[in-house]
N, C-alpha and C positions, 0 to 999 in steps of 0.2 A: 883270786878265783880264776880256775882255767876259763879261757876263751871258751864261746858255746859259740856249736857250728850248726849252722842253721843250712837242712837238706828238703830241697822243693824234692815231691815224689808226685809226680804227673801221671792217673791213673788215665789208658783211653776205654774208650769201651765199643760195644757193636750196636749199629745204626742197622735198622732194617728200612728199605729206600724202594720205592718213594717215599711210602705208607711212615718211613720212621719205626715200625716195627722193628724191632730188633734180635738179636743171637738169645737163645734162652741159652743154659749151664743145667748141667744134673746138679743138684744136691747132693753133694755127699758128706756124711757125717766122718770121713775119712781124709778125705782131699779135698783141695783150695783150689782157683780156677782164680787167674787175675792177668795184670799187664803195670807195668809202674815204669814211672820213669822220675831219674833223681837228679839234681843239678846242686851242684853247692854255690852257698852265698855267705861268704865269711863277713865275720864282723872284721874291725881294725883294732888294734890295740889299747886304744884305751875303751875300748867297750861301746865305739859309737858305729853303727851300722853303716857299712859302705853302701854305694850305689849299685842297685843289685846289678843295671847293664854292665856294671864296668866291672864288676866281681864275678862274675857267677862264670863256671867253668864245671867240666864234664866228668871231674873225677872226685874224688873221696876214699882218702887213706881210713877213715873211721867209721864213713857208714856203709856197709857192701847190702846190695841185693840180691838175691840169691835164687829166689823163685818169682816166678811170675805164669800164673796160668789163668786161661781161658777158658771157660766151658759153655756150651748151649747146646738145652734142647728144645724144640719145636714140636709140639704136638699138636697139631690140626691147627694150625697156623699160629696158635695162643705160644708164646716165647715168652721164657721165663730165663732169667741170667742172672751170674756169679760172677762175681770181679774176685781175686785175693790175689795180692802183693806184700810179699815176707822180705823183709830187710834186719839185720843184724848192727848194734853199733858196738864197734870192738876196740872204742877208747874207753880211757878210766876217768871219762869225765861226761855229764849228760849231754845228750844233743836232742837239738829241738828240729824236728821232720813236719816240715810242709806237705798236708794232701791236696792235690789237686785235683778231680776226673771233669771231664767231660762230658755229660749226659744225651743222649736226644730228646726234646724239650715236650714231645708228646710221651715218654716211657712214665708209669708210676712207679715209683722208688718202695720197696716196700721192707729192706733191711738196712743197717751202714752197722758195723761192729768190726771193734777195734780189743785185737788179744795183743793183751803185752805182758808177759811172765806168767803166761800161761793163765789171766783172767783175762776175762772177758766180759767188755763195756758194750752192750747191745743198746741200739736204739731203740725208742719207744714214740710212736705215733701220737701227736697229740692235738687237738682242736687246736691250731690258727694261733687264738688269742692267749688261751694257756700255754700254751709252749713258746710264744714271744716274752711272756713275762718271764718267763724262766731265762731265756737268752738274753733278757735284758739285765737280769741280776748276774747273770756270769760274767758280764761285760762290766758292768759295775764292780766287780769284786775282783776285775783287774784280770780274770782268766780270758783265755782265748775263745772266740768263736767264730765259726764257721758260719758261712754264707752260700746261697746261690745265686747266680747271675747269669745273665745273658753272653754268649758267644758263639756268634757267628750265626747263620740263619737256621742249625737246624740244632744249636747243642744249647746244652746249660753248665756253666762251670760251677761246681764246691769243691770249697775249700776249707782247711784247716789244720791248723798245726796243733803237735803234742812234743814236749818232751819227756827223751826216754831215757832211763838213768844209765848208768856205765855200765856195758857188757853186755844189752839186755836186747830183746828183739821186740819187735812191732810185726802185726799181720791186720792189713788195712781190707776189710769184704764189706763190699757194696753190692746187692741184691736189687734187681727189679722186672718190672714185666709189662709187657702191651701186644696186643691182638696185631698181627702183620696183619696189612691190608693190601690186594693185590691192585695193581696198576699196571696198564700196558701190557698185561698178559704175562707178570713173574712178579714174584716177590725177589724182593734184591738186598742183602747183607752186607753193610758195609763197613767193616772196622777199621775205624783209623788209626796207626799205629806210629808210634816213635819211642824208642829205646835210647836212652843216649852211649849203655856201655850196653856189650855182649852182657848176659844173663844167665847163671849157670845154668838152671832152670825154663827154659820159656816151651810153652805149649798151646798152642788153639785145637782145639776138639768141640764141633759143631754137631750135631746129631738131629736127623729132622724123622719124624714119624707122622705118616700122611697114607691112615687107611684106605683112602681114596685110591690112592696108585701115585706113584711120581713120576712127572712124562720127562725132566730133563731136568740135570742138575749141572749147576758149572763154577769152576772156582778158581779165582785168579789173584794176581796184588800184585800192585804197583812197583815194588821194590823187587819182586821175583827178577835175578840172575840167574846165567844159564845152570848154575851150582846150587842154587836153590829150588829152582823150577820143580825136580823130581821128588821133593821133600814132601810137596802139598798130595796128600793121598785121598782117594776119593771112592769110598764102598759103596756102590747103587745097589739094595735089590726092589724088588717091584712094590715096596712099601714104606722102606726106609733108605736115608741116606747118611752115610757119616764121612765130614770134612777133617783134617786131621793134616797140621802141622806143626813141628818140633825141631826148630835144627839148631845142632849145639853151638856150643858160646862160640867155638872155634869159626863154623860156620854163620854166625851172626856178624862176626868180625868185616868192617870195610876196610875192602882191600885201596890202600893208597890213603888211605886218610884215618883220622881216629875214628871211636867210634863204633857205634852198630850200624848196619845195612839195612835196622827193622823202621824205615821209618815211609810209610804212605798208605796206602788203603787196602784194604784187603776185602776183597768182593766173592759174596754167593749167591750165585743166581739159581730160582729154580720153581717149576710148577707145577700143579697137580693133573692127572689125566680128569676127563668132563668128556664124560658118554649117559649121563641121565638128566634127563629132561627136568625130572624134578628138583635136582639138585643132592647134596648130601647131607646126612642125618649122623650126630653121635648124640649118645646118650648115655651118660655117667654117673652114677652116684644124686639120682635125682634131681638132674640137670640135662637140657638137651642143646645143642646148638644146629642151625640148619646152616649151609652155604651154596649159596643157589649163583648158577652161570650156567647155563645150560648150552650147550655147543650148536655152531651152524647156524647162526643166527643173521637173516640180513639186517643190515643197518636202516633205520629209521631217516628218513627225510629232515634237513634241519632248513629253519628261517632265522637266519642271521643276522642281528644289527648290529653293527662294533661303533661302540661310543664312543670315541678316542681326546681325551684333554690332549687342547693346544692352548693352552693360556702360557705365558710370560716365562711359568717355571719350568716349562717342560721345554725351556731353551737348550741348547748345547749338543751333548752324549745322549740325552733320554728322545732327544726327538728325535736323531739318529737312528738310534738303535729301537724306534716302534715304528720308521716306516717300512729298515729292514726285516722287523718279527711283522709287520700287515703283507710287506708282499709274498713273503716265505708262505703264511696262512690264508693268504686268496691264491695261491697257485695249488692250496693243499686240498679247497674245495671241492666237493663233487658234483656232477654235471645236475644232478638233480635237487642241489641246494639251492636258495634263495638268499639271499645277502643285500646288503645295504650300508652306508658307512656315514657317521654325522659323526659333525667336527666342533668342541665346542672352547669357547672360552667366555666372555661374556654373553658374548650371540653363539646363534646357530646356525651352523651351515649343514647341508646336504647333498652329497656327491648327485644322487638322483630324492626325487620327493616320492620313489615306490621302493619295491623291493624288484630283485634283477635277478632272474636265473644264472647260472653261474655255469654259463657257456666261454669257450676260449677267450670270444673275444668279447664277451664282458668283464671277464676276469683281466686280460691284459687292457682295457680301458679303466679300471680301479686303478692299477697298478701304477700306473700313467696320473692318474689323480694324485696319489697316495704320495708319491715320488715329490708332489709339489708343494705336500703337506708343510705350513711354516708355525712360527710358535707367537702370539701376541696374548694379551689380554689378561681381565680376571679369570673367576673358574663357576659355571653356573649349571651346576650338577643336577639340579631339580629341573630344569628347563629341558636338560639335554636327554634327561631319560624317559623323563614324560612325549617327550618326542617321538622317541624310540618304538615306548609303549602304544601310542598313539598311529603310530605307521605298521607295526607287527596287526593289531587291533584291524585297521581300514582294509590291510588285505586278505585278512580270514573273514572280513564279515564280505570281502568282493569276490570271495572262492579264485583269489587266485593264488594261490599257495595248495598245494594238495592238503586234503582232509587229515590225514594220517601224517602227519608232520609233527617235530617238535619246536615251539617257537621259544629262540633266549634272545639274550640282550649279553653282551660283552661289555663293559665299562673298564675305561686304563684311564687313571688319574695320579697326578701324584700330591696332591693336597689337600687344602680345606675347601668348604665351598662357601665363598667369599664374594660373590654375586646373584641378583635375586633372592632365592629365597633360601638363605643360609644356617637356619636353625637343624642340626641332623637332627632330631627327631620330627620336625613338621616335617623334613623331608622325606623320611622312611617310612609316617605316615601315609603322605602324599602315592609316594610310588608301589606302597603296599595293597594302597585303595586302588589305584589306578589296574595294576595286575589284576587284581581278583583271584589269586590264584592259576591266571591262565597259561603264565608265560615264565619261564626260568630268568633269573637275572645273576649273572656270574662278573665281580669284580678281580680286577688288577691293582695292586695299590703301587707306585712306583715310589722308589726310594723313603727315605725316613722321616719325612715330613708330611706323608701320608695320612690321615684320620682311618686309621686299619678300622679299630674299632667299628666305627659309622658305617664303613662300609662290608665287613663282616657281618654284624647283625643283619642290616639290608637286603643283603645275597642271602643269606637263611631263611629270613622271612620270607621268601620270593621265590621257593625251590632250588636255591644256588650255593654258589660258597662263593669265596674271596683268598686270596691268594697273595702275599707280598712278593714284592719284585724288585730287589737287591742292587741297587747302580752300584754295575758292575763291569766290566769286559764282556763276562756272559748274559747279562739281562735277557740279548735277543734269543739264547738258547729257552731259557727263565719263562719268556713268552710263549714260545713256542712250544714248549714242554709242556706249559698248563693247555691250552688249545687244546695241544692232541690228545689230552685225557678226556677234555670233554665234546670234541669236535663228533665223536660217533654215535652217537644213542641206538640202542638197539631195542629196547621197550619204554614206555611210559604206563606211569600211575601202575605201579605192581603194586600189588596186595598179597601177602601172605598169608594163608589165615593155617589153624590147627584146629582139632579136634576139642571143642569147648570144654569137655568133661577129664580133660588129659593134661592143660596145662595151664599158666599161672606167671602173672608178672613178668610177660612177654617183654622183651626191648622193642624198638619201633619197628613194625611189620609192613610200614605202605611206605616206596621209595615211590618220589619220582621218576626219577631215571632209572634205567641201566646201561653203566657205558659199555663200548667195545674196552674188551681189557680186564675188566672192572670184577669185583664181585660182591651180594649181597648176604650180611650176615645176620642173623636175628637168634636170638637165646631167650632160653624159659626155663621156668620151672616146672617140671613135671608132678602132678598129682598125686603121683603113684610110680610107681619103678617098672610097670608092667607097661611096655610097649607092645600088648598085642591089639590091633585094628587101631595105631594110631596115624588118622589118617590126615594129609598135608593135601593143602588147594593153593594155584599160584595164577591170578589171572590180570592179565595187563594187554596192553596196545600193543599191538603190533604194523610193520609198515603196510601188512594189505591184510588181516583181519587180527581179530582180537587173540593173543595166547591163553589158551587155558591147560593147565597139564592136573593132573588130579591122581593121588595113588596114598598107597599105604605105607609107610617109612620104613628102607630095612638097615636097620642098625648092625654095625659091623660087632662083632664079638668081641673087645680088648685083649682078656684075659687068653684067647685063642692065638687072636692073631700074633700078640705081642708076650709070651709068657713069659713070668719071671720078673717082670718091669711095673707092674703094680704102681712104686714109688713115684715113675715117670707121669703117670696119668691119672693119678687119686683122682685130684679133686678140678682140674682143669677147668669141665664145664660151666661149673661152678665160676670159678674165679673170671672165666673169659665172661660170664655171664654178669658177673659185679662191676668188671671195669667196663662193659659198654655201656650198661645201666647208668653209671654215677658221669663215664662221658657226656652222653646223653642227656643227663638231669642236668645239666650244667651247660650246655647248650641248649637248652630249652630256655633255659631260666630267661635267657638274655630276651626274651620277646616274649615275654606272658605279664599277665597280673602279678601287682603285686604280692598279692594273696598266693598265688599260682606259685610265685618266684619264692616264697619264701618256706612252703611246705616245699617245693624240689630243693632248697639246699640245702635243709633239716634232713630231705633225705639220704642226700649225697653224702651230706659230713656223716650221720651215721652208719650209712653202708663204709665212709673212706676207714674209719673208726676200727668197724668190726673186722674189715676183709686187712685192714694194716696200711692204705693204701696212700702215702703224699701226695695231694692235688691239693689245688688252689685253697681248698679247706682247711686242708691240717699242716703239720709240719712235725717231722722229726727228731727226736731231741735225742744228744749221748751226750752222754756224762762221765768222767773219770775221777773218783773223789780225790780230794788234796791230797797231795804225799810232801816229801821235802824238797821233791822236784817241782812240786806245785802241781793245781789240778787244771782240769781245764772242762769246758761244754762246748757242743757243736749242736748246728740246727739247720737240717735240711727243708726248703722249699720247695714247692712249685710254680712257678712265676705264669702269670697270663701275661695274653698277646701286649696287653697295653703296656704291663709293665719291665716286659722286653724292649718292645720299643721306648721308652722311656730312659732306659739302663742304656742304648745304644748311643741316644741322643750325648749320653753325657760324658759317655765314654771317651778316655783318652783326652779329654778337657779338665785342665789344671791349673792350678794361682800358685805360683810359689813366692815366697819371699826369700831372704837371706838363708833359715833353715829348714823350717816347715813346709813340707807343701799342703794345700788344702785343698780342696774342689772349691770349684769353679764354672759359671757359664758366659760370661760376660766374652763379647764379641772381642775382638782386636783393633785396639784403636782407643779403647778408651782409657781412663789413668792408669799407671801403673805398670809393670811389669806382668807381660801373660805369658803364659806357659801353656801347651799344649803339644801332651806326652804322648808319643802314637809309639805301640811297639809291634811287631810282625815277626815272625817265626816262619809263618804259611809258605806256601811257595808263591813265585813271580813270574813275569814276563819279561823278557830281557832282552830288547831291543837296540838297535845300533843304525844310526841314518844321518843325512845330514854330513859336517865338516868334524870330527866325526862327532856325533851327540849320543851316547851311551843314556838309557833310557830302562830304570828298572822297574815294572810296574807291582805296586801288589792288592791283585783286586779283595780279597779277601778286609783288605783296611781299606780300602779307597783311598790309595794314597801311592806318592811315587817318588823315586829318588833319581840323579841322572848327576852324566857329569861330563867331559870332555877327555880326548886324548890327542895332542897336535905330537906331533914325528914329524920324521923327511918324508920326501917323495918315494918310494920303492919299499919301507917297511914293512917289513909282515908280523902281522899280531894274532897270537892264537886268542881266539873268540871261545870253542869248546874243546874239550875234551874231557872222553870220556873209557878210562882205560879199560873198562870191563864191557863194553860193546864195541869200542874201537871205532865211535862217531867221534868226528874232528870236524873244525869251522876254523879255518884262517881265514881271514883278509889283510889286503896288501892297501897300503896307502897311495893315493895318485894325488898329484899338484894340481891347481888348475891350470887350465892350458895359457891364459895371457897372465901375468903379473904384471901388475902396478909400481910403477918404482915409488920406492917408498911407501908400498903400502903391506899391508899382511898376506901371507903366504898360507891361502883359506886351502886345507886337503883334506880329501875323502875317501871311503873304501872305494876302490875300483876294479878290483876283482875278488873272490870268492872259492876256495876250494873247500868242497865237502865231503868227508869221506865218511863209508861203514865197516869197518870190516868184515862181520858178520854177514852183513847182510850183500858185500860184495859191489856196493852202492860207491859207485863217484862220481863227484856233479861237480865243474866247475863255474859259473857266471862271471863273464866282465862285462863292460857297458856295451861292447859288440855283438858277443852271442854266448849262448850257451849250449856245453859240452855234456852228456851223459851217460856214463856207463857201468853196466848190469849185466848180469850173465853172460857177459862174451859178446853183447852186442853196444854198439855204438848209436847212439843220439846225437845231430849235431840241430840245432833250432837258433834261429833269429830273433829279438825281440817284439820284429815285427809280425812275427807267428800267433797261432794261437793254435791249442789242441790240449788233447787229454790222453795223457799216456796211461794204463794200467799195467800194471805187472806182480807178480805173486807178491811180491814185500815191497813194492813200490808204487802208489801213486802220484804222477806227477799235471798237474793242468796251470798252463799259459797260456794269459788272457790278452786280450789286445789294446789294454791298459797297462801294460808293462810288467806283467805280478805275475812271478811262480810260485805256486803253492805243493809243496812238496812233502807226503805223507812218507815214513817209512814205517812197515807192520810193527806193533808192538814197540817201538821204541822213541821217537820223535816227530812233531809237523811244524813246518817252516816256512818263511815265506821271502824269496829274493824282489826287490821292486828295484825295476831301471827308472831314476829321474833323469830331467834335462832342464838345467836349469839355466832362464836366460835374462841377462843383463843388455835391457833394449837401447840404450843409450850408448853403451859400448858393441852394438852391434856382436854380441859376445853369447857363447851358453858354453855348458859344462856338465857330461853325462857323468853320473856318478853314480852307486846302488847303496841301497839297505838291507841289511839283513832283522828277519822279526820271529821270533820264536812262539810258535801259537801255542803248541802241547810239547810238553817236555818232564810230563811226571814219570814215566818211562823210564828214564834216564836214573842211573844208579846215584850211591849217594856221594861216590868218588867223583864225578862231573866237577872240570874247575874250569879254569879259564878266565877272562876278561867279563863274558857272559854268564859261563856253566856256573860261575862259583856261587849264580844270587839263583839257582834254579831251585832251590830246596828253600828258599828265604832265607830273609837277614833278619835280625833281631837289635832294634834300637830304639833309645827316645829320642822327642823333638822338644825343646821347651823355647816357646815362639817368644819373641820383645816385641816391642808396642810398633816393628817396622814391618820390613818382610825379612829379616834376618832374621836368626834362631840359632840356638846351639845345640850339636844332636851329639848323642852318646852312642857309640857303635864300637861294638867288636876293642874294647876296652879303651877308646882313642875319643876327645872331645875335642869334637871338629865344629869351627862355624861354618853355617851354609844358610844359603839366601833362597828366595821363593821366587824359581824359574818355571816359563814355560817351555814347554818344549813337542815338538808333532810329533806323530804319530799316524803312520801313512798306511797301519793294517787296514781297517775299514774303509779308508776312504784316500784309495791311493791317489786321484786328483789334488786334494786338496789339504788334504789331512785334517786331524783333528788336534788340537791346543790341549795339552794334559799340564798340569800343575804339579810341580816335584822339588823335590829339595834339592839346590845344586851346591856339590862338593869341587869345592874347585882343586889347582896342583894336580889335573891329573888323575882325580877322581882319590890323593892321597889320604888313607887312611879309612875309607871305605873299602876298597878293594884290600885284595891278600897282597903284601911289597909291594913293588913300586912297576906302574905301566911297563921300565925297560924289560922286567922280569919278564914279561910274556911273549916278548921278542923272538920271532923265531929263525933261523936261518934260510927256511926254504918254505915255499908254500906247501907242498906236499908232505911237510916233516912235522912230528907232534911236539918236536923241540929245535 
């Protein structure tokens, strides 16, 4: 029997951001709209399956793919999308095709259908429970099925394989949809993209329609070259907008490497114009939706408590990175907030016992506290918010907070609550009684060991939300992102109301808030189709009297504005109007009666039922009956928060024995042989410091690799390059200045040449000064300087901590740090530098180097033994490596910070591409 080749086909899809909203697609009963990506994973000869790290490679003589299109359209914010990816297999033997896509984990799924010789296997929605017993007998009867899971903080991956007989084609359409929701003042698209081959075929075509007017549209990705750049095409007129990129295989092609060039993100930003008080009004097919932000608004007063967990666990990175995101968000204060900060782990502490206007130089006395913030204890949640509440409470009842103010509570924890009074529900009762409704309560949940859930509900019950917070590199952005959505209130307690006799089965009509940025939506059903005197009331708080706007709704005409497009906007309202609903109902659920909770999810699953919709309710079933190829079923979900977090917990945690591997959770250390298999694709951070310590991070896995490279004195090692912008990074090795006889001969980077060519940029740093030049003019600066240079495509600021931080527009940011490092007994030091690469997704997918090469990620397992040794499989090579630490001096150039990595020793061999001499270069100024 011929070998059967088994081809991963990696579909991406479009993320709408923040909101997760995403790209809609036209339908068309003519054309396919998708994105795939395919990797082969051969078996071995006698039919037993290789390791897929050590097999899998980019090409495929027998399955080619051929089209891959994209399509979305957007109609009043509601985004509806089509995935299809068509591949061909052109041996005379069958092959079995793995799908993959990536979801964002708020979108509802509401197609997956699979044409293969021209039939067509569609999915079918089915209740939860019925549609697992069917995927339980597929799996029983030995056929394949599909699953979804958790990846990464904002996606969901399914999966599933089919084999397809000889000669014959596959066409993989994934259909779904969710309401964009603005944030910050844009909705924001973002597809992430990776191709591993040129595609005869590839197309994105975005299409947005926004009666209202569209005040600015913008479209960009990460992977755009100068040769690419004029490909992305962008049609504004005062109602619509369409995005539009297609560049041929030829042009997909990366140049200096295998390979497509399509692989990083692809972003559209864009909003609508807001010149009515009242807001806007559509109405469709006996369906209306309202979308209210009404312009010019001043911001509302805020009273601020930040509750910050300092217990035991919030040791190391995470307490790092919340004194950085607390002072970042007390400098972000306004003069007319009030603020307060309690610190808790078993006890309670309190910077002040009131609340403190948020003048300069209270703000810089926080900061000064904040700075001294350290980590001890248990964690006693119920103590610390009842505090909060208690102090927000004592100043509105002593009028000294202004009247027209809005008062929350910020909580950052990263665990259970394991002191006092530790039951979450006596405690959500506790602090649910305690508010009364008076006060916003918004959580943080830090890293994965969090109780999201507890504190999810909590934050709802209490006018708030909750938030997870990723340990990561970026957490402190993570924090500070959530803040600035809710840091501004512009009204409280809004009330919507409509015309009694007009409408029907409204979604929720009273917000508490409205933020700067933000916008509120609410949908109904209409009585009647007859919108004459239907008339809208909006009345809420304002910071110096009550808002009231009052009028009669004028509904834009479709069929006028938009002629000919019918298909585009049938049933929209509708539909935007079922998924906030069955949202909705399912968030309620979480804090009502039981009685309550059980008629909303009786209603949810029936509306998910009728409208076709996967949520947590239902799930998706296809089915392909048995042939001689054999049949197979697949079963899409939709996973809640809990059991995200659950899937993440176990992720990448393995037992293996001699053949099998199995799951596993058991810690390290106890019987047995452990394994634990981490792989990474994602991008990194690729740092270099130390004698020399090469340091790859990748936050995406929380995890890290690193390795050494010892030379002579005077070597130069290219570190970047990058031949399609013409960024280069060498450094030159230096000795230390005393040797020990007889003892090792420790060396470091000791200077730095950086070049753009593009961009016209050369920087060089050694441990004595630094050289700059730009446009024709020259920088020369001292370590002992400090300033901020700006210039068109360059930011450059040197601090008086030794640290350059050096932007270039569109392409790369960096960071040079001078050390000095002293040996007091020898009466001895030794200046040496680091180089650290902060952003680098810029950067094309030709970037190699020492560094460039891990900028797009690497791809490997780890499978750990019962020491700190492990065996990791990379780039088809099984290297041992052992469990190093290693600093890390971005954040905390003083002192650094201790990161945990796998160290590859030889030189870093066999992780890196050839061997360290390879990278050797003759001169510093030269890319070879």
């Amino acid at each position: 029997m011929a070998a059967v080749w088994r081809v991963l086909l990696l579909l991406w899809v479009c993320i709408w951001l923040p909101a997760q909203a995403r790209n809609a697609v036209e339908i068309s009963r003519t054309e396919d709209w998708t994105q795939s990506f395919y990797t082969e994973v051969g078996k071995t000869g006698d039919g037993q399956h290789t390791r897929s790290m050590q097999k899998r490679s980019t090409k495929s003589a027998d399955v080619e793919v051929y089209s891959v299109k994209l399509g979305c359209i957007v109609t009043s914010r509601f985004a509806h999308t089509i995935m299809t990816s068509k591949a061909r297999n052109k041996a005379n033997s069958s092959q079995e095709v793995f799908f993959e896509m990536d979801l964002p984990k708020t979108a509802f799924i509401t197609n997956f259908t699979m044409e293969i010789d021209g039939r067509s296997y569609v999915g079918e929605v089915k209740e939860k429970e019925k549609a697992k017993k069917q995927y339980d007998k597929a799996v029983s009867s030995g056929q394949t099925a599909g699953l979804v899971k958790a990846s990464g903080r904002k996606m969901e991956k399914f999966s599933v394989s089919i084999n397809i007989a000889a000669q014959s084609s596959v066409t993989f359409i994934l259909i779904y949809e969710e309401l964009l929701q603005r944030k910050l003042g844009k909705y924001e698209i973002l597809s992430r993209l990776k191709s591993e081959q040129p595609v005869e075929e590839f197309q994105i075509q975005a299409d947005i329609y926004e009666p209202q007017g569209i005040s600015f549209v913008e479209a960009t990705a990460t992977f755009l070259t100068n040769d690419l750049l004029p490909l992305v095409q962008k049609t504004v007129t005062d109602t619509t907008a369409r995005i539009y990129f297609s560049p041929t295989a030829e042009q997909q092609k990366c140049l200096g490497c295998e390979g497509s060039v399509i692989n990083g993100d692809f972003i559209i930003t864009y909003d609508v114009k807001r010149d009515k008080r009242l807001g806007e009004i559509q109405a469709v097919n006996g369906y209306f939706v309202h979308f209210f932000y009404p312009p010019d608004l001043p911001r509302v007063p805020k009273n601020v408590v930040f509750v910050i967990d300092v217990s035991g666990s919030m040791g190391g990175t995470k307490i790092k990175q919340t004194r950085e995101a607390m002072i970042a968000i007390l400098n972000d204060l306004h003069e007319e907030d009030h603020f307060a900060i309690i610190l808790f782990d078993d006890k309670i502490t309190t910077w002040k016992k009131f609340l403190t206007k948020a003048k300069k130089k209270n703000v810089n006395e926080a900061i000064g506290y904040v700075k001294k913030i350290r980590e001890d204890g248990a964690t006693n949640i119920n103590a610390a918010v009842l505090s909060a509440v208690k102090m927000l409470q004592t100043e509105r009842k002593g009028e000294k907070v202004p009247e027209r103010s809005a008062d929350m509570i910020i909580l950052l924890t990263d665990g259970m609550p394991n002191s006092g009074v530790s039951s979450p529900t006596k405690i959500q009762e506790n602090v649910r009684s305690a508010i009364g409704g008076n006060m916003s309560l918004f959580s943080l949940g830090f890293g994965n060991n969090v109780a999201y859930s507890f504190l999810d509900v909590m934050s709802r019950q209490n006018k708030g939300l909750a938030r997870r917070i990723f340990e990561a590199s970026d957490a402190v952005l993570q924090l500070q992102g959530f803040y600035e959505e809710v840091s501004s209130p512009l009204l409280l307690e809004v009330d919507l109301r409509y015309s009694d006799n007009k409408v029907g089965n409204l979604t929720k009509n009273h917000h508490s808030q409205l933020f700067n940025g933000s916008e509120i939506v609410v949908a109904g059903q209409l009585n009647s189709n007859d919108m004459d005197n239907f008339l809208v009331e909006v009345f809420a708080q304002g910071p110096q009297e009550d808002f009231v706007v009052q009028g009669e709704a004028s509904v834009p005409d479709w069929p006028t504005m938009y002629p000919h497009l019918e298909y585009v906007f049938g049933d929209f309202t509708e539909r935007l109007w079922a998924y906030l609903t069955i949202q909705q109902l399912l968030e309620n659920s979480d804090f009502s009666s039981q009685q309550e909770k059980d008629t909303a999810t009786a209603k949810a699953l029936n509306m998910s039922l009728q409208y076709g919709f996967v949520t947590p309710l239902t799930s998706m079933i296809v089915t392909k009956p048995e042939t001689e190829d054999g049949g197979s079923s697949l079963i899409a979900d939709k996973l809640t928060e809990d059991q995200r977090q659950k899937a993440e917990r176990q992720q990448g945690h393995v037992r293996t024995s001699q053949r099998v591997p199995s799951l596993q959770s058991n810690p390290i250390g106890s019987s047995g042989t452990q394994a634990s298999r981490r792989r990474s694709s994602s991008g990194s951070r690729s740092d270099v410091d130390g004698d020399p310590h090469f340091l790859i991070e990748l936050p995406d896995r929380d995890d890290a690799l690193c390795f050494n490279i010892n030379d002579e004195p005077g070597t130069v090692f290219n570190l970047v390059r990058d031949p399609e912008s013409g960024f280069l990074v060498n450094g030159q090795i230096i000795g230390k200045k005393k040797v020990v006889p007889g003892g090792n001969v420790n060396t470091y980077f000791g200077r730095f040449v950086i070049v753009h060519q593009k961009l016209g940029v050369r920087l060089e740093a050694s441990t004595r000064h630094i050289s700059v030049s730009h446009g024709g003019q020259q920088i020369e600066l001292l370590w002992s300087d400090t300033g901020h240079f700006k210039k068109p495509n360059m930011d450059l600021r040197l601090t008086n901590n030794c640290s350059l931080t050096v932007t270039l527009k569109h392409s790369v940011r960096f960071m040079v740090i001078k050390h000095t490092k002293v040996w007091k007994k020898r009466h001895d030091q030794q200046d040496y530098l680091g180089f650290y690469t902060l952003d680098s997704h810029h950067l094309s997918a030709a970037v190699h180097g020492l560094l460039g090469q891990f900028y797009h990620g690497v791809e490997f397992e780890v499978e750990r033994r019962e020491n700190l040794d492990a065996i990791m499989y990379v780039k088809g090579q099984t290297l041992n490596v052992t469990r190093h630490w290693q600093k890390d001096f971005s954040r905390d150039v003083k002192n650094g910070e201790s990161t945990p990595c796998w160290f590859v020793s030889n030189d870093g061999a066999g992780l890196i591409d050839g061997t360290a001499s390879d990278y050797i270069v003759s001169d510093i100024n030269k890319a070879e």
